[in-house]
MIDOSE-1310 file (N, C-alpha, C; in nm, 2 decimals, decimal comma, always signed):
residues 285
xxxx	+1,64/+21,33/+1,82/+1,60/+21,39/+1,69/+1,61/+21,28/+1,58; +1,50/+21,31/+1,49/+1,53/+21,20/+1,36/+1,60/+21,23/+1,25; +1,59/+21,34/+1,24/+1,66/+21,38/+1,11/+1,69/+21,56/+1,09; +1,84/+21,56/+1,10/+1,87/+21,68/+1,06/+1,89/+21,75/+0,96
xxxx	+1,88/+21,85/+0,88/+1,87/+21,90/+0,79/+1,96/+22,03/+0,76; +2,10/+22,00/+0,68/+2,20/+22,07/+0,67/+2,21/+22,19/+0,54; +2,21/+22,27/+0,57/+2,21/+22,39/+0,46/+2,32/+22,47/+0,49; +2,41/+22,49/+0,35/+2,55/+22,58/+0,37/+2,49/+22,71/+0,30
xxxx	+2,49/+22,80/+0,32/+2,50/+22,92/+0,28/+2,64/+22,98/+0,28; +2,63/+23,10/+0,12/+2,69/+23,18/+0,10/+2,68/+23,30/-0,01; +2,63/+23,40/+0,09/+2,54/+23,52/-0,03/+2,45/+23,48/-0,12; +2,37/+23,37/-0,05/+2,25/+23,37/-0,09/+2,11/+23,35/-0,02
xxxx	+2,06/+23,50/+0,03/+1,98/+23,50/+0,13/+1,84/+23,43/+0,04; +1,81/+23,49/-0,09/+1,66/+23,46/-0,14/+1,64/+23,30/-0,13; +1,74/+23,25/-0,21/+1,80/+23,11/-0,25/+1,78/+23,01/-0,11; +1,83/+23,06/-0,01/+1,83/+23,01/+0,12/+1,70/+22,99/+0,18
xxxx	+1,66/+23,09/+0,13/+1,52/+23,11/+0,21/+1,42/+23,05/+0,15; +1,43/+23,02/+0,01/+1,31/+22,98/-0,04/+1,38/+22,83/+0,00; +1,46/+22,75/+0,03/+1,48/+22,63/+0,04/+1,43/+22,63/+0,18; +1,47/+22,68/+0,27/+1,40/+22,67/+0,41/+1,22/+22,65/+0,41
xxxx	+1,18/+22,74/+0,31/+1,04/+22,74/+0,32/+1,03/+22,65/+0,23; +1,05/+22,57/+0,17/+0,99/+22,41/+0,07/+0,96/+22,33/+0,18; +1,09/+22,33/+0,28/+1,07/+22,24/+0,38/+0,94/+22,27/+0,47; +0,96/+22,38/+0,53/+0,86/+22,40/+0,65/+0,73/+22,40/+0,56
xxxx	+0,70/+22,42/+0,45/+0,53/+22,45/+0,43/+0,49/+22,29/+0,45; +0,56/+22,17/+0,44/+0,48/+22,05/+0,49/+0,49/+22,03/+0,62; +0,44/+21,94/+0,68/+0,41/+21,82/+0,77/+0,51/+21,76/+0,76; +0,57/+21,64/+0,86/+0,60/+21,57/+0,88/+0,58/+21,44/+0,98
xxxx	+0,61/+21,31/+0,97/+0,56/+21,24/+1,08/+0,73/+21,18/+1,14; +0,77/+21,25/+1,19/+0,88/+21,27/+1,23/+0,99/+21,40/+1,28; +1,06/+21,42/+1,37/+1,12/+21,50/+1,45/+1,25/+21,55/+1,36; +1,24/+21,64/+1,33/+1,35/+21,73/+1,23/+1,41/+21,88/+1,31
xxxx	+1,48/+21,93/+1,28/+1,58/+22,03/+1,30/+1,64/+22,08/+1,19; +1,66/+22,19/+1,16/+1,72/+22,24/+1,02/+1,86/+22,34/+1,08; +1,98/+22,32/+1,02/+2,11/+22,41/+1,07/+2,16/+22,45/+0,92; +2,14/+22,58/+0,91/+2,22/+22,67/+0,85/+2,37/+22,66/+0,89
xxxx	+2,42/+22,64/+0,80/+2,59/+22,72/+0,86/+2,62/+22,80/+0,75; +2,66/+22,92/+0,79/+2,70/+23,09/+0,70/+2,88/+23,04/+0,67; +2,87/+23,09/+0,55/+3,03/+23,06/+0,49/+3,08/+23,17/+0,51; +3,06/+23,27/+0,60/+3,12/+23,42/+0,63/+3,11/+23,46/+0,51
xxxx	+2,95/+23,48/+0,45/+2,91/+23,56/+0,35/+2,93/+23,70/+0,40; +2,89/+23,76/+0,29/+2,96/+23,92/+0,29/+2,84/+24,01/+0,24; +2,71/+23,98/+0,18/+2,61/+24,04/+0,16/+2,46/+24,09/+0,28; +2,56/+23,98/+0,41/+2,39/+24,01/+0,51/+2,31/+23,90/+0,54
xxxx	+2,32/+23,78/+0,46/+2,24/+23,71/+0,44/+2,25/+23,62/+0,57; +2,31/+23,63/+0,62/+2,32/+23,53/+0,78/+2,19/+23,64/+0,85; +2,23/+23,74/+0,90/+2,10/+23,82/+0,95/+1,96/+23,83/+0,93; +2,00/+23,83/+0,76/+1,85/+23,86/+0,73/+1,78/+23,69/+0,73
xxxx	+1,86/+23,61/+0,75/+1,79/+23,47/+0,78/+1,76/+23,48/+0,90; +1,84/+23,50/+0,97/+1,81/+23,49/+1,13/+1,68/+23,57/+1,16; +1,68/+23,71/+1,08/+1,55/+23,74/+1,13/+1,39/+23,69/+1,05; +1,41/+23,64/+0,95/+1,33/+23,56/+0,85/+1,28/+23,47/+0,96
xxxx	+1,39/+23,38/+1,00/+1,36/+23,21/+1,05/+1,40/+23,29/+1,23; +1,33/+23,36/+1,31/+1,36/+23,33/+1,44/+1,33/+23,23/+1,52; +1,24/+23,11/+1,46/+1,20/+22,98/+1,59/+1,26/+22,87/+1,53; +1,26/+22,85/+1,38/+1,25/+22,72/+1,34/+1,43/+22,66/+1,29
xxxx	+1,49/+22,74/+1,28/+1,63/+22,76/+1,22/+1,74/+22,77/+1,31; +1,83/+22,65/+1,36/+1,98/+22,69/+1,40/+2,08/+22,78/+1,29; +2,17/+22,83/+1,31/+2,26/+22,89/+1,25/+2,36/+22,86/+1,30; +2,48/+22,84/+1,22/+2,61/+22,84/+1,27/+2,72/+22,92/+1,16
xxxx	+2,79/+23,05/+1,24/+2,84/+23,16/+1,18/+3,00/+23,13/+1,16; +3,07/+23,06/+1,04/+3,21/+23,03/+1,04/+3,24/+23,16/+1,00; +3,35/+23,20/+1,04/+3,44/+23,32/+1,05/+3,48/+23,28/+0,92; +3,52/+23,25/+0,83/+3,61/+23,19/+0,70/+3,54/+23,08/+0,62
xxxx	+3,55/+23,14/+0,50/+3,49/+23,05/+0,39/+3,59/+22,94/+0,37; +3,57/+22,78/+0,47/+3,71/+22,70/+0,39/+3,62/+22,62/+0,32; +3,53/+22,63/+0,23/+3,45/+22,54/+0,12/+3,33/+22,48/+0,16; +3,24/+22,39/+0,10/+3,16/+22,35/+0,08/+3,17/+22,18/+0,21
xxxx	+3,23/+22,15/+0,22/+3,28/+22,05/+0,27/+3,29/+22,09/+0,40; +3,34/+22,17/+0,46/+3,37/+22,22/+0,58/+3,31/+22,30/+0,60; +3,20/+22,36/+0,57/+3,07/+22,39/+0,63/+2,98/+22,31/+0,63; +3,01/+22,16/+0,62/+2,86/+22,08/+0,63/+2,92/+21,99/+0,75
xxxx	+3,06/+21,96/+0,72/+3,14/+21,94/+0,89/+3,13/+22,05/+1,03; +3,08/+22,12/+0,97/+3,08/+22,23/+1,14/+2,92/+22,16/+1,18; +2,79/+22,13/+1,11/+2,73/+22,13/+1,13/+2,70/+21,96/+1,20; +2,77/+21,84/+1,06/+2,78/+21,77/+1,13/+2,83/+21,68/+1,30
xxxx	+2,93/+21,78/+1,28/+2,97/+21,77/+1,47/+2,91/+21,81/+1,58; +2,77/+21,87/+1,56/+2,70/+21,91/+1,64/+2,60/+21,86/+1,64; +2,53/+21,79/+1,54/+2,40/+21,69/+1,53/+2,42/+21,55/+1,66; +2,28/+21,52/+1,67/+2,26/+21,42/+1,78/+2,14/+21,36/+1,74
xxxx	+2,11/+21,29/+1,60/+1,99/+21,24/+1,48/+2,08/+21,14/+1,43; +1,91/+21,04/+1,37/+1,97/+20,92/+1,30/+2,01/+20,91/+1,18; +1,97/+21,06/+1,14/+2,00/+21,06/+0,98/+1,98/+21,20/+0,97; +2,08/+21,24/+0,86/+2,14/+21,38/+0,80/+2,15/+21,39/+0,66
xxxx	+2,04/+21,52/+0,63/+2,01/+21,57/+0,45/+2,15/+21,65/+0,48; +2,23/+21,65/+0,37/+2,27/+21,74/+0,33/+2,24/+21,82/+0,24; +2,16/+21,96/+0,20/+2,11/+22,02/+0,08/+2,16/+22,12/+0,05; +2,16/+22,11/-0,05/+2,17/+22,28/-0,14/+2,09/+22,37/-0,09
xxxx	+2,18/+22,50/-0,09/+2,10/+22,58/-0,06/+2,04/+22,66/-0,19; +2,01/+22,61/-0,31/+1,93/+22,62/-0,42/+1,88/+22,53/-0,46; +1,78/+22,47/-0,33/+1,68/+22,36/-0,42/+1,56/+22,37/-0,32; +1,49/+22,34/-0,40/+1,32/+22,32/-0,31/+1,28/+22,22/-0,34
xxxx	+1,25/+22,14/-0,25/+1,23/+22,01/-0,21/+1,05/+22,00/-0,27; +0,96/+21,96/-0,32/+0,87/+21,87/-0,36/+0,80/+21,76/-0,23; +0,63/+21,75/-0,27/+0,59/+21,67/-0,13/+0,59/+21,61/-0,14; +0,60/+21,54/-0,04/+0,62/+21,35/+0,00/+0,78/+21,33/-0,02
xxxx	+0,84/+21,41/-0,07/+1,00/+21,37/-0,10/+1,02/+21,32/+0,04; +1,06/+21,46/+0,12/+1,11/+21,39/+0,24/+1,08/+21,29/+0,35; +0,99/+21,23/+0,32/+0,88/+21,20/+0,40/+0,92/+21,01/+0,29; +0,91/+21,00/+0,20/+0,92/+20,89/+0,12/+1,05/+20,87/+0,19
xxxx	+1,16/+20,91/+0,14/+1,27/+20,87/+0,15/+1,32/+20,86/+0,32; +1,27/+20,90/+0,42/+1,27/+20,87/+0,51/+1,22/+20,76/+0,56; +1,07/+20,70/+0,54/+1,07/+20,58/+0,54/+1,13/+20,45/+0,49; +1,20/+20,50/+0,35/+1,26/+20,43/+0,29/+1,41/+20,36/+0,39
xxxx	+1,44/+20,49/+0,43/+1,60/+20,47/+0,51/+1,55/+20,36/+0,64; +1,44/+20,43/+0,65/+1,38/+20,32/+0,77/+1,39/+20,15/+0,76; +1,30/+20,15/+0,64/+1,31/+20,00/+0,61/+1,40/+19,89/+0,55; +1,52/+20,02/+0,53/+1,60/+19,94/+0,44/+1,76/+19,97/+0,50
xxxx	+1,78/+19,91/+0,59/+1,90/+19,93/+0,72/+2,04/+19,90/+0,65; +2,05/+19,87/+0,54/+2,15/+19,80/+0,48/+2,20/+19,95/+0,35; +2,10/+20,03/+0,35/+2,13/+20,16/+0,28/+2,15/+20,27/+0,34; +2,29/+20,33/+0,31/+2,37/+20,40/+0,40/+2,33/+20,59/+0,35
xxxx	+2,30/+20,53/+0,23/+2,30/+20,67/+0,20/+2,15/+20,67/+0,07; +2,08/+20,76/+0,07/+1,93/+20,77/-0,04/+1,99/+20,90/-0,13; +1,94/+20,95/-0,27/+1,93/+21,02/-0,31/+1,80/+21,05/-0,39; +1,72/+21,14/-0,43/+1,57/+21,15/-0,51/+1,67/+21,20/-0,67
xxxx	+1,56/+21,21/-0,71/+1,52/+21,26/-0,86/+1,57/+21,38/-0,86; +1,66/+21,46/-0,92/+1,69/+21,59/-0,91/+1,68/+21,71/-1,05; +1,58/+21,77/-1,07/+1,53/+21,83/-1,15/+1,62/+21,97/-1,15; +1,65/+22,01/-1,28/+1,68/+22,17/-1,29/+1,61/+22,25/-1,37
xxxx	+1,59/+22,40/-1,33/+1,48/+22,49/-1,35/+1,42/+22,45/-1,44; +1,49/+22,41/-1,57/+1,39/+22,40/-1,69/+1,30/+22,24/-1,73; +1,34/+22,17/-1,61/+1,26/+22,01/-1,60/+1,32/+21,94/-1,62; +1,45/+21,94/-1,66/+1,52/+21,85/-1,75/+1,63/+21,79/-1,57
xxxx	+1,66/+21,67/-1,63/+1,70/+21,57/-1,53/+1,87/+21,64/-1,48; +1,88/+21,72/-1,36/+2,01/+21,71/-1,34/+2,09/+21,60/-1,31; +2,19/+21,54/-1,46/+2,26/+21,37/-1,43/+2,32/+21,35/-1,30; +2,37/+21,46/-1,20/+2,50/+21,42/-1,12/+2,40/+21,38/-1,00
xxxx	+2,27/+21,31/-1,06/+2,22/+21,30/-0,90/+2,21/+21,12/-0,93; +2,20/+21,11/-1,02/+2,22/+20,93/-1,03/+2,39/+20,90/-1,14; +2,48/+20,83/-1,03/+2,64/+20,83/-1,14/+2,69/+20,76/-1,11; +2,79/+20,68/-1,18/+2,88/+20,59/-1,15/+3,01/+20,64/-1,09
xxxx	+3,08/+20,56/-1,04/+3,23/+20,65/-1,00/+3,29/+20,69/-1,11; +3,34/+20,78/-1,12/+3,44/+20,81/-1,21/+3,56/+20,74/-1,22; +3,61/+20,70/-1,38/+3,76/+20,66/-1,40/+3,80/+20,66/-1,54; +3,95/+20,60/-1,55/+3,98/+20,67/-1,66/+3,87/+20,61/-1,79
xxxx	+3,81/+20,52/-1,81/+3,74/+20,45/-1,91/+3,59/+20,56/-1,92; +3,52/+20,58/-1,80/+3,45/+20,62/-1,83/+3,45/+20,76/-1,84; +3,52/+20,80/-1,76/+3,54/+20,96/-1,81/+3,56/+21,01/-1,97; +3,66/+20,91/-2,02/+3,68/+20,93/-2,18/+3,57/+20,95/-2,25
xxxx	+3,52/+20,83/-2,23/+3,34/+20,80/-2,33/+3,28/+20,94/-2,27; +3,27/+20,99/-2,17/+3,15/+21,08/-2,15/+3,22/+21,23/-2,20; +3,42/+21,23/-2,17/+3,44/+21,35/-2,21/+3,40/+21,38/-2,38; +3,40/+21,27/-2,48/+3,37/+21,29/-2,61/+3,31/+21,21/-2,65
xxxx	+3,19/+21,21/-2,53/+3,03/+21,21/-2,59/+3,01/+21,05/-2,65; +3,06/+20,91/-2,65/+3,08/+20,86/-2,72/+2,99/+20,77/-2,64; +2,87/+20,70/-2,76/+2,74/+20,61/-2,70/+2,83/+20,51/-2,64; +2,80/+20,43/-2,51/+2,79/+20,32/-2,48/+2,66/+20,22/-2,41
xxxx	+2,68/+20,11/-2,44/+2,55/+20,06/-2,37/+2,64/+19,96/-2,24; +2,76/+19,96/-2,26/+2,77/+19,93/-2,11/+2,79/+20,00/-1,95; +2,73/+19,91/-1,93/+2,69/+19,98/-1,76/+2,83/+20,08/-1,72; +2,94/+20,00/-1,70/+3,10/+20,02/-1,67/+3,13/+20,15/-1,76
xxxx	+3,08/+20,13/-1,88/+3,14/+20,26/-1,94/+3,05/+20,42/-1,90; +2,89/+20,43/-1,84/+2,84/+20,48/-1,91/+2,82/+20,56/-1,74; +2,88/+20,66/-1,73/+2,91/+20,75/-1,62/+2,75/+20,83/-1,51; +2,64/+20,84/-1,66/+2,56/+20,93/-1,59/+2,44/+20,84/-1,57
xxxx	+2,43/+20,73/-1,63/+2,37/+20,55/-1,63/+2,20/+20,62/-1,70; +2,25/+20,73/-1,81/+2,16/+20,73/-1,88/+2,05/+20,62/-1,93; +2,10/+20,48/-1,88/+2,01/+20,36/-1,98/+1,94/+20,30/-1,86; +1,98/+20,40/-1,73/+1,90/+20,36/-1,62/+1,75/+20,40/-1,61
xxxx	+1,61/+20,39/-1,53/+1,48/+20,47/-1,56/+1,52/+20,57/-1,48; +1,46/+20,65/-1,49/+1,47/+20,83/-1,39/+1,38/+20,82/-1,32; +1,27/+20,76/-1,32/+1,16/+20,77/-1,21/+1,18/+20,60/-1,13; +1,26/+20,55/-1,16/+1,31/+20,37/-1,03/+1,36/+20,43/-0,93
xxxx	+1,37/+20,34/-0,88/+1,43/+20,30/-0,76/+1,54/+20,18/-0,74; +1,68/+20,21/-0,78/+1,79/+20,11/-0,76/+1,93/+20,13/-0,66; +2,00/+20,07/-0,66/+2,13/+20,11/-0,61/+2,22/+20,14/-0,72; +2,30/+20,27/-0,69/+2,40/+20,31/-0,78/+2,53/+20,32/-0,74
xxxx	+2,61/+20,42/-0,80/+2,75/+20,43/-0,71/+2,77/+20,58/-0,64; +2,70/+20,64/-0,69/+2,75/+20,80/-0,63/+2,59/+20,84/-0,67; +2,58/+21,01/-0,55/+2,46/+21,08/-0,54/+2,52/+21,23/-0,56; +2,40/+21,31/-0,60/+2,45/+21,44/-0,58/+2,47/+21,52/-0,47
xxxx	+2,56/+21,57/-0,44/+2,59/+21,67/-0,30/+2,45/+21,75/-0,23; +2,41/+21,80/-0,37/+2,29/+21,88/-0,35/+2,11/+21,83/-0,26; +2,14/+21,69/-0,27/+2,05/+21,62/-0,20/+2,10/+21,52/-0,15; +2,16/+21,46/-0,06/+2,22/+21,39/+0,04/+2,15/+21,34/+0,15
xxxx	+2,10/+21,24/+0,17/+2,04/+21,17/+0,28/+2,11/+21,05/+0,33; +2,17/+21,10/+0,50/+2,24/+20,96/+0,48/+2,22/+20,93/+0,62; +2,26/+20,80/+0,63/+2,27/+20,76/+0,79/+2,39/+20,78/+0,88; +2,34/+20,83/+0,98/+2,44/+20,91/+1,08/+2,52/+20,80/+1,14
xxxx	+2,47/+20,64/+1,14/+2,58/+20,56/+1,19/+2,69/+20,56/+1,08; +2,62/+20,58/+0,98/+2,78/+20,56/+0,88/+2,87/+20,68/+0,87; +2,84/+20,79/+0,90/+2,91/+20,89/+0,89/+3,03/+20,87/+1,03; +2,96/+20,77/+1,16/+3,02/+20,75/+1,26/+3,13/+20,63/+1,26
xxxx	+3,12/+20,58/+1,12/+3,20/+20,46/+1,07/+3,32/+20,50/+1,00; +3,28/+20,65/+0,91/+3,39/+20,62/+0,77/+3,41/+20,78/+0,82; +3,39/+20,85/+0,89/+3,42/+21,03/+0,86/+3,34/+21,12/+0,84; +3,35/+21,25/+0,81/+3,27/+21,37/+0,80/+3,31/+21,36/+0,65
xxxx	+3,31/+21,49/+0,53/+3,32/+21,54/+0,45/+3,49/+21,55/+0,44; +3,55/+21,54/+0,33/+3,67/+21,55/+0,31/+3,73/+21,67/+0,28; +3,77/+21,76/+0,39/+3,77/+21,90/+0,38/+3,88/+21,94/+0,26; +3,96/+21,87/+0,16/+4,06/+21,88/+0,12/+3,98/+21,93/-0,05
xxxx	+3,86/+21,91/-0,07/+3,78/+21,94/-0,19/+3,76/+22,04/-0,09; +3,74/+22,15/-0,16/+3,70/+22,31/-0,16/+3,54/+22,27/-0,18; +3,50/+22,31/-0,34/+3,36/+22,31/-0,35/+3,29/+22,18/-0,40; +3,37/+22,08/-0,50/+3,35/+21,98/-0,62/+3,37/+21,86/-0,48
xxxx	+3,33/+21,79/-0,58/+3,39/+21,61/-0,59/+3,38/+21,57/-0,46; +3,35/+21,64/-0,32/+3,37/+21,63/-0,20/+3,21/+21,48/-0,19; +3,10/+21,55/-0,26/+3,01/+21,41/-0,29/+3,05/+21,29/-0,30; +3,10/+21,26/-0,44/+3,18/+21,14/-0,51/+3,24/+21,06/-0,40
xxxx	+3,33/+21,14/-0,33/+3,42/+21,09/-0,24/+3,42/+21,03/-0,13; +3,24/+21,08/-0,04/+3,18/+21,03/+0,04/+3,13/+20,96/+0,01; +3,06/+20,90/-0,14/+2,97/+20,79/-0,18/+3,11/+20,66/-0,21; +3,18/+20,69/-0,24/+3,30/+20,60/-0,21/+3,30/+20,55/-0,14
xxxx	+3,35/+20,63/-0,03/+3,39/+20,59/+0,12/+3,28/+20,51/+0,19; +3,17/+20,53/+0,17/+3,02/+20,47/+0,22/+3,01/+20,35/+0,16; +3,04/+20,34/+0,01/+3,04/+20,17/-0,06/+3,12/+20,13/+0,01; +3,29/+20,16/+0,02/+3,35/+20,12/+0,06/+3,42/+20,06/+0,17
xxxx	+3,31/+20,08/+0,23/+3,21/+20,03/+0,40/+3,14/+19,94/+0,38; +3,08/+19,93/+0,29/+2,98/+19,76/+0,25/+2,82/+19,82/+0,29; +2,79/+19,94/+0,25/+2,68/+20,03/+0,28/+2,60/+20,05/+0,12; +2,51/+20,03/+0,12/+2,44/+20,03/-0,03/+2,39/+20,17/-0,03
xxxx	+2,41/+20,25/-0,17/+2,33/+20,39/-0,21/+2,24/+20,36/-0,30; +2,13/+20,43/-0,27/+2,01/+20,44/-0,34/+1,95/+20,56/-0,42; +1,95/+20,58/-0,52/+1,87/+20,67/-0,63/+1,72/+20,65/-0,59; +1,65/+20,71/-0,55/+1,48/+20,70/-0,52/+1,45/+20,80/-0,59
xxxx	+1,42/+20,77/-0,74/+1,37/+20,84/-0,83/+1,21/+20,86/-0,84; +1,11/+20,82/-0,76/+1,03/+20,81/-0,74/+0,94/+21,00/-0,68; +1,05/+21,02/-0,59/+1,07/+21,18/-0,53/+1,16/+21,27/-0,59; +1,10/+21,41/-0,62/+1,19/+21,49/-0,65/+1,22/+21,61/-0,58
xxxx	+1,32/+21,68/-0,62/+1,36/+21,80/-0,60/+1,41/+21,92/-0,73; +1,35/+22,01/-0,69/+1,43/+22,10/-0,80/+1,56/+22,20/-0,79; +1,67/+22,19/-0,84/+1,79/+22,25/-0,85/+1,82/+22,36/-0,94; +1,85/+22,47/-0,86/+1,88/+22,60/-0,93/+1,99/+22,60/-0,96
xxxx	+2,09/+22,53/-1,06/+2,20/+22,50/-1,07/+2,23/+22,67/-1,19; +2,33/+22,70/-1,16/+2,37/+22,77/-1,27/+2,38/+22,73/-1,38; +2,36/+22,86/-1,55/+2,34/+22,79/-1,70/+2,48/+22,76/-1,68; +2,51/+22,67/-1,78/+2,64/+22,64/-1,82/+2,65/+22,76/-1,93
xxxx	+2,59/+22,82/-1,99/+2,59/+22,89/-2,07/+2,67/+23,06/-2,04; +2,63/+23,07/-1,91/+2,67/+23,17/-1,82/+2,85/+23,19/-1,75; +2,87/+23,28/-1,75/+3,07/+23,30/-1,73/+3,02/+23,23/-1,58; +3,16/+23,16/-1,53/+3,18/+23,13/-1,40/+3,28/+23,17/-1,36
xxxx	+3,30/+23,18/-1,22/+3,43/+23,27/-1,14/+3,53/+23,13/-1,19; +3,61/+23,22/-1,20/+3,79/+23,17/-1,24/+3,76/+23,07/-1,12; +3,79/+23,08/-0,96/+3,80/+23,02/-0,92/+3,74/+22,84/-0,91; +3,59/+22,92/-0,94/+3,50/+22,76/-0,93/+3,53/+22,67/-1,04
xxxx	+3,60/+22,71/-1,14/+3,63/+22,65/-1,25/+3,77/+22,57/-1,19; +3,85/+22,66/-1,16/+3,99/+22,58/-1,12/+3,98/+22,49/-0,98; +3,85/+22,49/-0,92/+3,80/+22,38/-0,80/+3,81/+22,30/-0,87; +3,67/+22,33/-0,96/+3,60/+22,20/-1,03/+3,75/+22,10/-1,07
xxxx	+3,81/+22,10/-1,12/+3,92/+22,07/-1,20/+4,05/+22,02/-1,09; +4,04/+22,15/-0,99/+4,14/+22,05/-0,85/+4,05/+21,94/-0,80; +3,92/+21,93/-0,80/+3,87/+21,83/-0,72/+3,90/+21,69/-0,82; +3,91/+21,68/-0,96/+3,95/+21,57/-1,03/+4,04/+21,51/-1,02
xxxx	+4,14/+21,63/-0,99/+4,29/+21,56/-0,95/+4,25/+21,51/-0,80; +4,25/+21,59/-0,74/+4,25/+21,53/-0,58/+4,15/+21,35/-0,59; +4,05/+21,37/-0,63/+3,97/+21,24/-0,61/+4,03/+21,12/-0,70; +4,06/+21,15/-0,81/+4,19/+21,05/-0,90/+4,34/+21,01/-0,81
xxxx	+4,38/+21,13/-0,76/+4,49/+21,06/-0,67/+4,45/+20,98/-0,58; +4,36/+21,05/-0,51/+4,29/+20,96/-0,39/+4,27/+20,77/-0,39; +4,21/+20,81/-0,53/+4,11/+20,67/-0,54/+4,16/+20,61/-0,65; +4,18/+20,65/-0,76/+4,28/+20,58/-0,88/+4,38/+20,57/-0,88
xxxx	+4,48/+20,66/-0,89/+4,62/+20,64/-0,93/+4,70/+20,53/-0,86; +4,64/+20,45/-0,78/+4,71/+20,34/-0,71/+4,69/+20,22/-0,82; +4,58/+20,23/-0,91/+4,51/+20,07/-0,94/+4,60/+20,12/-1,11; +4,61/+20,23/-1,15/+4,70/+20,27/-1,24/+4,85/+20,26/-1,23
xxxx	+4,87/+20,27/-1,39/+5,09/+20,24/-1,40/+5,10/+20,40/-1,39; +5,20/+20,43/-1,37/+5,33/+20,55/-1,37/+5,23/+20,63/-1,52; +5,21/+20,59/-1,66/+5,27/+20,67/-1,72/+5,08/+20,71/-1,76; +4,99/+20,58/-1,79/+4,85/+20,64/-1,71/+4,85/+20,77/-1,66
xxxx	+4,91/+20,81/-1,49/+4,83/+20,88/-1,44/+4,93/+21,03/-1,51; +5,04/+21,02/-1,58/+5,09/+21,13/-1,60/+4,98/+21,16/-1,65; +4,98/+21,07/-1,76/+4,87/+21,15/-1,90/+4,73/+21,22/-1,82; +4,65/+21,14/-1,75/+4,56/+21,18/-1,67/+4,57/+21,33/-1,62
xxxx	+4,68/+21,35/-1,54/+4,70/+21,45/-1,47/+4,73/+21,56/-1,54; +4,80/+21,52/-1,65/+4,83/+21,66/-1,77/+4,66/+21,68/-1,88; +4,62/+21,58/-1,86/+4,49/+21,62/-1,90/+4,38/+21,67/-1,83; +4,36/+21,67/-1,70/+4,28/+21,73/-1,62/+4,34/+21,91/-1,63
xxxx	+4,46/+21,91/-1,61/+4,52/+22,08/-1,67/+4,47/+22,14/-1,76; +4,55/+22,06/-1,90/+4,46/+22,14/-2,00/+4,35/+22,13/-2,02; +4,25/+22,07/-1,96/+4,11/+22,09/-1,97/+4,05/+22,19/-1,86; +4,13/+22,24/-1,75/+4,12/+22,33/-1,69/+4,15/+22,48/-1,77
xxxx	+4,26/+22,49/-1,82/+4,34/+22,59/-1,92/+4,20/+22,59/-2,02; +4,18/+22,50/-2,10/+4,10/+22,51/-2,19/+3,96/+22,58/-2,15; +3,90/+22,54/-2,07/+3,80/+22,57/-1,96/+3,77/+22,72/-1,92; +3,90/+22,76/-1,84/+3,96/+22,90/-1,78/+3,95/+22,97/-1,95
xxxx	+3,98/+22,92/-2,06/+4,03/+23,07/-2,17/+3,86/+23,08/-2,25; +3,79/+22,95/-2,24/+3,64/+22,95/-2,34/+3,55/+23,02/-2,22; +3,59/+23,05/-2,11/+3,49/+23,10/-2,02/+3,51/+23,25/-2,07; +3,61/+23,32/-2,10/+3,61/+23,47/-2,09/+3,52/+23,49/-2,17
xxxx	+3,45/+23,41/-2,30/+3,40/+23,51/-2,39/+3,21/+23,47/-2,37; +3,20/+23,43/-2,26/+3,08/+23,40/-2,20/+3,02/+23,50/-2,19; +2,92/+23,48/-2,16/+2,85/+23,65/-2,10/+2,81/+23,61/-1,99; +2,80/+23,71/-1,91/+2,82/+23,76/-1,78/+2,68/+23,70/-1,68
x	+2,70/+23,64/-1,55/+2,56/+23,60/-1,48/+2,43/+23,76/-1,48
């Protein structure tokens, strides 16, 4: 097989399905496989895919939702391909995407991981698909908005083109293409992030292998991301916010002093607290 194609589902049958079908309405010149794994949704939507997709669709049914991360690991340990999308199951892929970026992976053996162009419903450029790592410098500048023109400081590399083609530091989760020798080098997904940051952490680990990532802005995809405008579950709020701490412990707090990561860590809180009290008065999805 050349390339597998990983989709997590969870109570979202329409969502699921229209991503399944971006893919199948093309062609390809290459051997693919697509694997569903069900996060022990609760609405049906494993069935009513199964009976949507009876030829073209593996499924794999986890009894327990343990996150975002550990449903793209059940899937991973069963592939036997040179390369693995990992996708959202809210995005519809665009033509030639998959097909570009696959020959790209082809010719360019020294890049471990590709990412495209990642568009949300209203056209506008979702940032978290071209980014630098996070840390304490640049986090600052982008938490209060503050211009920079250096590269080092400038987290979402706004001053980079949207439609190039370069190497960056981090990709979005939502579109993931990577090479399966490197996943056989550095790990699966880091089941310790629930829904967040589990991306970030893998594009780490993949530099940090001596493996180059690529933004191929050239191809796109579009991403049904939720408004920000819209209330979010308590929970995915207090992910988002565990996954800062967890990936800061992980990867910063070593290159930091003692009193750094206090401040850090009491600030990732009350920006959670802050977060958790401005959501109540949201309106409702």
């Amino acid at each position: 097989m050349d390339l597998s194609i990983v989709i997590v589902n969870y109570n979202t049958f329409e969502l699921t399905k229209d991503t399944i079908n971006s893919i199948l309405m093309y062609s390809y010149p290459f051997d693919f496989e697509i694997i569903v794994v069900d996060n022990a949704s609760s609405d049906d939507s494993l069935e009513k895919l199964k009976n949507h997709f009876k030829n073209n669709v593996k499924f794999i049914a986890s009894s327990k939702n343990n996150g975002f991360a550990s449903g793209n690991n059940q899937a991973l340990k069963e592939i036997n391909s040179k390369y693995v999308l990992l996708l959202n199951s809210d995005t519809i892929l665009w033509k030639d995407t998959l097909e570009n970026i696959y020959h790209y992976m082809v010719e360019n053996k020294d890049v471990g991981a590709c990412g495209c162009q990642v568009l949300l419903e209203d056209g506008t450029l979702d940032k978290a698909c071209k980014r630098s790592f996070p840390n304490v410098k640049n986090s600052f500048f982008r938490l209060f908005h503050i211009p920079t023109k250096s590269s080092d400081n400038n987290y979402n590399l706004d001053n980079l083109d949207d439609d190039g083609i370069y190497e960056i530091d981090c990709l979005t989760g939502a579109f993931m293409f990577i090479r399966v020798d490197v996943l056989s080098q550095i790990g699966f997904l880091d089941e310790t992030f629930f829904m967040y940051g589990e991306d970030i952490d893998l594009c780490y680990r993949i530099k940090k292998a001596g493996w180059k990532i690529v933004y191929y802005g050239k191809n796109k995809i579009t991403h049904f991301k939720g408004s920000s405008s819209k209330k979010q579950r308590p929970k995915l709020i207090y992910e988002f916010y565990r996954a800062m701490y967890i990936y800061y412990k992980k990867h910063n707090a070593s290159q930091n002093n003692f009193l750094v990561n206090v401040i850090v860590y009491i600030g990732i809180a009350i920006l959670c607290i802050l977060k958790l009290f401005l959501n109540i008065f949201k309106t409702k999805n």
